[in-house]
C-alpha positions as CSV (number, residue, x, y, z in Angstrom):
1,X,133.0,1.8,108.4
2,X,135.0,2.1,105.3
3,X,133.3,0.7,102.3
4,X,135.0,0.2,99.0
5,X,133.5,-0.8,96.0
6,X,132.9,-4.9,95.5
7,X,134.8,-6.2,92.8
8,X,131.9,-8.7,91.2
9,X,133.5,-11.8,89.3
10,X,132.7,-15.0,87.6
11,X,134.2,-16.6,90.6
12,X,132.6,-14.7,93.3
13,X,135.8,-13.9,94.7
14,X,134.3,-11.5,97.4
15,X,132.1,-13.6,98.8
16,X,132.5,-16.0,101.5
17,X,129.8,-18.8,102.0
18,X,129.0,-20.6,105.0
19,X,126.9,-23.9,105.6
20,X,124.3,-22.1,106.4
21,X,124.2,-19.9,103.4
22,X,121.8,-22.0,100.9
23,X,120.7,-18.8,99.5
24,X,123.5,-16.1,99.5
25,X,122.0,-13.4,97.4
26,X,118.5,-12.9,98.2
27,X,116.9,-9.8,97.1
28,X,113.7,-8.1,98.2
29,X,112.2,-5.5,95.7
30,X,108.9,-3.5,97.0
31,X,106.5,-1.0,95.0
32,X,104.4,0.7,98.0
33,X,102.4,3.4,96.5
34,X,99.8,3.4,99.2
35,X,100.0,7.1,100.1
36,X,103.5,8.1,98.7
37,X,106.2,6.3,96.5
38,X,107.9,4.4,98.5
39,X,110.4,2.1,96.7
40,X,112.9,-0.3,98.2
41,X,115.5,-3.1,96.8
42,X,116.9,-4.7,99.9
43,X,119.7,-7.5,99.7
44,X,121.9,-9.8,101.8
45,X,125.8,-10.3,100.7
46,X,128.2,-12.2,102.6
47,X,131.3,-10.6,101.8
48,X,135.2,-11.2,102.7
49,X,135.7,-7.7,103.0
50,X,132.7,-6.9,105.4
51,X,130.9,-9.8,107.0
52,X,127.4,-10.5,105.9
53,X,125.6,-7.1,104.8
54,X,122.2,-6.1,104.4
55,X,121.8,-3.3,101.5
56,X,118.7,-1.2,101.4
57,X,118.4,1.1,98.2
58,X,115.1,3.7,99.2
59,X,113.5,5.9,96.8
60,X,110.7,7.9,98.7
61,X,109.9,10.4,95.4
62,X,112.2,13.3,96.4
63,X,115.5,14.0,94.7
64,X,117.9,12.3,96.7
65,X,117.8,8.7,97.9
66,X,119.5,6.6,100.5
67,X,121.7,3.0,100.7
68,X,121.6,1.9,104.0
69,X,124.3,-1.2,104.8
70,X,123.9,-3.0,107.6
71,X,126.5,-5.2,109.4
72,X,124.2,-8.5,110.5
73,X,126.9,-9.7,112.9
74,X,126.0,-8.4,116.5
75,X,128.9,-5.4,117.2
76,X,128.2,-5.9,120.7
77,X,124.7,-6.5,123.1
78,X,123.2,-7.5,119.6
79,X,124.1,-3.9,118.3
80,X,124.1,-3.5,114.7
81,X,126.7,-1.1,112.7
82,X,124.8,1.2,110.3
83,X,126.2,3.5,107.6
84,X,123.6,5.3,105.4
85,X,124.5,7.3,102.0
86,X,122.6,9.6,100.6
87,X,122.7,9.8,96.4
88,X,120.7,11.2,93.1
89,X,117.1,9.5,92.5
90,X,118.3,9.4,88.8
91,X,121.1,6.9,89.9
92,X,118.0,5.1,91.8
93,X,116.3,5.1,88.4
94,X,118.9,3.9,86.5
95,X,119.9,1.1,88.5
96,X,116.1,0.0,89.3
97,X,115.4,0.1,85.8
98,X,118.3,-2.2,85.2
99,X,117.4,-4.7,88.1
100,X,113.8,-5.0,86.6
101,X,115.0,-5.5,82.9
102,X,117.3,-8.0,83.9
103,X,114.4,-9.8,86.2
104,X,111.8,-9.2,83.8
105,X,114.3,-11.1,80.8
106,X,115.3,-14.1,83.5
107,X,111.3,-15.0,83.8
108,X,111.6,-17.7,80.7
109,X,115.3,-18.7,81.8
110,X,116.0,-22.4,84.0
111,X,117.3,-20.8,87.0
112,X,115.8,-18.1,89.0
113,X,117.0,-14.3,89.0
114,X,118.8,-13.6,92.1
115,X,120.1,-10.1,91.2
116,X,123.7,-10.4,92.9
117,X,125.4,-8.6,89.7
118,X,123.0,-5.9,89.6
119,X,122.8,-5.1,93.3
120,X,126.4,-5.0,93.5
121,X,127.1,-2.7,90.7
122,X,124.4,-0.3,91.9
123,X,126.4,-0.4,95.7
124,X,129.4,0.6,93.7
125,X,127.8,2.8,91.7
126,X,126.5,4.8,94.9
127,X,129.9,4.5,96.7
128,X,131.8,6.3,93.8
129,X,129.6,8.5,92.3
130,X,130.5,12.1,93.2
131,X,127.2,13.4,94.5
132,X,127.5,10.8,97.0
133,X,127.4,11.9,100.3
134,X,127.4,10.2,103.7
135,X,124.7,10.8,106.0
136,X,125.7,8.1,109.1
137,X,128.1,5.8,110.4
138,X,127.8,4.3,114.0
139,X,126.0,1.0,115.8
């Protein structure tokens, strides 16, 4: 699959919602230090471009990371396309750092943090950052 960046605006122009989409942009962050780092952001985006996508940014304390994106509609017999990228554990830093800021600031705001802007600019951020390197694409 061909990903290209998602351009993120005000009016959510590359998303598509459907009735059953009462929460779009879920996000999932997880801290396992049980016997090794093991840090994941995962999040669901229903894009025009793509479908619905599952991202998973993984940080396992070595210097390279992975984005995994999942296609949720079935390909065929309930198969699931898959495309993993491998990238730099400082763009993991940097962009985890900026999700928890953000989260961390939203805490004592009226509605809760759903991180669509941040998880978006850290998928484009992997896609186009030259170190970027693609590790597998197939159902």
């Amino acid at each position: 699959m061909d990903y290209k960046p998602i351009v993120f605006d005000k009016e959510y122009s590359a998303f598509e919602y459907g009735p059953d989409d009462w929460d779009p942009f879920a996000t999932t962050l997880v801290f396992d230090d049980n016997n090794w780092m093991h840090y994941k952001l995962t999040a669901d985006l229903p894009t025009k471009a793509y479908g619905k996508i599952r991202l998973k940014f993984e940080y396992c304390g070595s210097e390279t990371c992975h984005m995994e994106i999942t296609k949720l509609q079935p390909i065929y017999n309930d198969a699931r396309y898959i495309t993993v990228f491998e990238f730099s554990a400082e763009l993991f830093k940097k962009h985890i750092i900026k999700f928890m800021e953000r989260h961390i600031s939203s805490w004592d705001e009226e509605y809760a943090f759903s991180g669509e802007k941040e998880v978006v600019a850290f998928y484009n951020a992997v896609l186009t950052a030259p170190d970027t390197k693609l590790l597998r694409d197939w159902a």
